[in-house]
C-alpha positions in Angstrom: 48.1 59.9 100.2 45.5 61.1 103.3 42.4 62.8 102.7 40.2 64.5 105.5 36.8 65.5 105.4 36.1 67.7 108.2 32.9 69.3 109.2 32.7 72.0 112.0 29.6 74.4 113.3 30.4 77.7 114.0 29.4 79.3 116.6 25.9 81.8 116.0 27.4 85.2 114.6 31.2 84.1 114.5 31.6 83.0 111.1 32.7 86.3 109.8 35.4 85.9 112.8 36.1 82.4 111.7 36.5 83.1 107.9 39.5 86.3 108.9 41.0 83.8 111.4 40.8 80.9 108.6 42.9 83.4 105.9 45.5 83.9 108.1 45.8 80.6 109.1 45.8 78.5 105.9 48.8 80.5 104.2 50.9 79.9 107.4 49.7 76.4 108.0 51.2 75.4 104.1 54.5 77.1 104.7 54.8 75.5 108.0 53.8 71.8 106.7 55.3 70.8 103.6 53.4 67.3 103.8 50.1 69.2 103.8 49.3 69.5 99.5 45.9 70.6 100.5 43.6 72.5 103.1 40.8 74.4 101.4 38.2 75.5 104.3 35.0 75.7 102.3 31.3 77.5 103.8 28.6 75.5 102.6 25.5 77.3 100.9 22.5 77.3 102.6 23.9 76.6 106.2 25.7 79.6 107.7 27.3 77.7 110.1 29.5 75.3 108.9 32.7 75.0 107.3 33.9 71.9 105.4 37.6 71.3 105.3 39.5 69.5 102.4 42.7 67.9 103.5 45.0 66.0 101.3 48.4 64.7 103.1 51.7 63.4 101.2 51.6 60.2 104.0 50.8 59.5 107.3 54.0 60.7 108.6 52.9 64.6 107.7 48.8 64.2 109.0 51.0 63.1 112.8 52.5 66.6 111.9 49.6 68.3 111.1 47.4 66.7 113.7 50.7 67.5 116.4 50.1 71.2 115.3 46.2 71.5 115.7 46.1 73.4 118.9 48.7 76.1 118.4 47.7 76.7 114.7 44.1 76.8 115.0 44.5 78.5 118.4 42.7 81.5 117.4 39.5 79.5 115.2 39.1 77.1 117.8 37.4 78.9 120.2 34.6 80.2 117.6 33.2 76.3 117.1 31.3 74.3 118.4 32.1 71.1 120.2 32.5 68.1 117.9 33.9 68.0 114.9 33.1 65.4 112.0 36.2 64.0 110.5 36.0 61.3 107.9 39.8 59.8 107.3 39.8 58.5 103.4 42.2 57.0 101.2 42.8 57.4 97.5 41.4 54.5 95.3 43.3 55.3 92.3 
């Protein structure tokens, strides 16, 4: 299994936007990609602009698909970030 750790900034004043786009999203994103077990945005306390994303993929196979996806999925949170994203690529120890 694949594990992400993303980290994005929203934009100043968008994360209200950000969080309605985000629960619309995620339940479409699972239906759509059965390799995806996990995709949790989370906000993190104390820092109202970013959002954490936990990831969990069956195999590389499904993170291509998922990855392949990124621009007509997210199409509507996109635009309310920041540039850069932070994305740490891990891999199950036991």
């Amino acid at each position: 299994m694949i594990t992400l750790i993303a980290t994005v900034k929203v934009k100043e004043g968008k994360m209200e936007e950000a969080v309605e786009a985000l629960k619309e999203i995620v339940p479409k994103l699972k239906e759509t990609e059965p390799g995806c077990l996990a995709y949790i945005p989370h906000r993190v306390r104390k820092d109202d602009n970013t959002i954490i994303f936990y990831e969990k993929y069956a195999d590389k196979d499904a993170l291509a698909l998922h990855s392949s996806n990124l621009g007509t999925t997210l199409a509507k949170f996109l635009p309310l970030l920041e540039p850069g994203m932070d994305i740490k690529t891990c891999y199950e120890i036991l």
